[in-house]
Structure formats: C-alpha cells, structure tokens
C-alpha positions in Angstrom: 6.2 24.7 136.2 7.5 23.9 132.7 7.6 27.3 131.9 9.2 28.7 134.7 12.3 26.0 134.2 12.1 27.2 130.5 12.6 30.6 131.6 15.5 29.7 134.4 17.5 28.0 132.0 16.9 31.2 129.7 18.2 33.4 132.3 20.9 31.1 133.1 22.0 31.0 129.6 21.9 34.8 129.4 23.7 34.9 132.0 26.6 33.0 131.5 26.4 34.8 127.9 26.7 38.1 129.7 29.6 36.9 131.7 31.8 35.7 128.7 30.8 38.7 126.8 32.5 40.9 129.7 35.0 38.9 130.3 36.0 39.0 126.3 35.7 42.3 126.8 37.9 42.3 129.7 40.5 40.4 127.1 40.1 43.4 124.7 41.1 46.2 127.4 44.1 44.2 128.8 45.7 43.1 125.1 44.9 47.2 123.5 48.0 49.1 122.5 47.1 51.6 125.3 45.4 50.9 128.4 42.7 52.6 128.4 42.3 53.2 132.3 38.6 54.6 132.2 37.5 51.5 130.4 39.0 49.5 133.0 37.8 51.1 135.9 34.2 50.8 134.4 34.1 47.2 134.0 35.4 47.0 137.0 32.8 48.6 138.7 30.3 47.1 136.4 31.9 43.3 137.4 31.0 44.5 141.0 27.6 45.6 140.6 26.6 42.7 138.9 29.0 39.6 140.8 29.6 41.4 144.5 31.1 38.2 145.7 33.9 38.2 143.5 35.4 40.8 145.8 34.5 38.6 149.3 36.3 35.3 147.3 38.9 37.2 145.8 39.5 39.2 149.8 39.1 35.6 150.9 41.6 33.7 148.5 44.1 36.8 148.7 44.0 38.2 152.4 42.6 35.1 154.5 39.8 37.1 155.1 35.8 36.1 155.8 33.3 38.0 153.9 32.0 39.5 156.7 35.6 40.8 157.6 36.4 42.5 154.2 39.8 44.0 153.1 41.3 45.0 150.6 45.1 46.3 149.0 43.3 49.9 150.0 43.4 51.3 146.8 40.1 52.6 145.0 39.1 51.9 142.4 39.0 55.2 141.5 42.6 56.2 142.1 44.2 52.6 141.4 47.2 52.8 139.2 47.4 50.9 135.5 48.8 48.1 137.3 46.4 47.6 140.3 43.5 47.8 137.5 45.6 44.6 135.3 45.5 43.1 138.2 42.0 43.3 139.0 40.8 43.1 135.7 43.1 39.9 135.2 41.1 38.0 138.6 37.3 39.3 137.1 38.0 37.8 133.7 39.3 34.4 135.5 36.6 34.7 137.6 34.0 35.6 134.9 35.1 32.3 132.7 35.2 30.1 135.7 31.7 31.2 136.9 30.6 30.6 133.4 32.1 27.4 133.2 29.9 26.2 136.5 32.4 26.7 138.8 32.4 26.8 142.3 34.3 29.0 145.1 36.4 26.2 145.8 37.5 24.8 142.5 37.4 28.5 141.5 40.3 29.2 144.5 42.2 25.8 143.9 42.6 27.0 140.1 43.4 30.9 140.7 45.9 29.5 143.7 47.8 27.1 141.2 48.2 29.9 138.5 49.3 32.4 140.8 52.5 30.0 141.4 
C-alpha cells in the first residue's frame, strides 16, 4: 500500500506540475506581441481534453447552468475571434492555478466571481 500512496502523490505532483506548466504557458500566449490564435485555440482544446469540467464550472459559474444542461456563448472554438479566445484562455489559466493550488468548485467560483467585479 506504501507504494501505491508513493506513486499517487507522484502523479498528483505531476499533475499539478502539468497544470502550472500550461497555465505559464497560457501567460506566454496572452502577454506575446502578436496573438498567436492557433496557439490559443490548441491549448484550449488541450485544457479541455485533459480538465473537461472546466467547461461544466465555467457554463455553471457564467450561464447558471447544470452540467448536465451545458451551454455555452455558441462560438467554437474553432471560429472564435482573438477576443473570445483571451477570454477563454484568461478563465483556463485562473482555473489551471486554482486547481493547482487545491482548490475547489466553490472557492474556485467565489474567487473568479469577485475578480470578474
């Protein structure tokens, strides 16, 4: 049993690497000279792939919406402007940090809530 804790909290610890690591990277494509739009859209897809629920909380946070009643602005991914992909980009690295950081949904939605104003 030892070494199955031993290799949780190595997976948890990767994880929570992985997460800053994107989120960082996140940083970098928001604070470039030029938005580079295909980077965006990639980690946004890779956020997705790898953390699905930060689409139900965000839905849920934004639009009142359960999980299991998802909506969304109705813009794709794939044909979002520059400034629908900020914005996304902007909630997965707050996300990503606050996931790292322990965080649940609902401290997680008290914080985004307060800097949104």
């Amino acid at each position: 049993m030892g070494q199955r804790n031993n290799n949780d909290m190595l997976k948890t610890a990767c994880d929570i690497a992985d997460m800053r690591k994107t989120a960082e990277r996140i940083s970098g494509i928001l604070s470039a000279e030029l938005f580079d739009m295909q980077s965006a859209r990639d980690v946004i897809y890779e956020v997705n792939i790898k953390h699905p629920e930060n689409v139900d909380l965000y839905n849920l946070i934004t639009f009142g919406s359960a999980p299991s009643q998802p909506r969304s602005s109705g813009v794709s991914i794939a044909s979002a402007s520059a400034d629908n992909l900020k914005q996304d980009l902007i909630w997965k690295r707050f996300y990503l940090f606050a996931k790292a950081a322990g965080k649940g949904a609902g401290a997680i939605e008290k914080e985004w809530r307060e800097r949104q104003g």
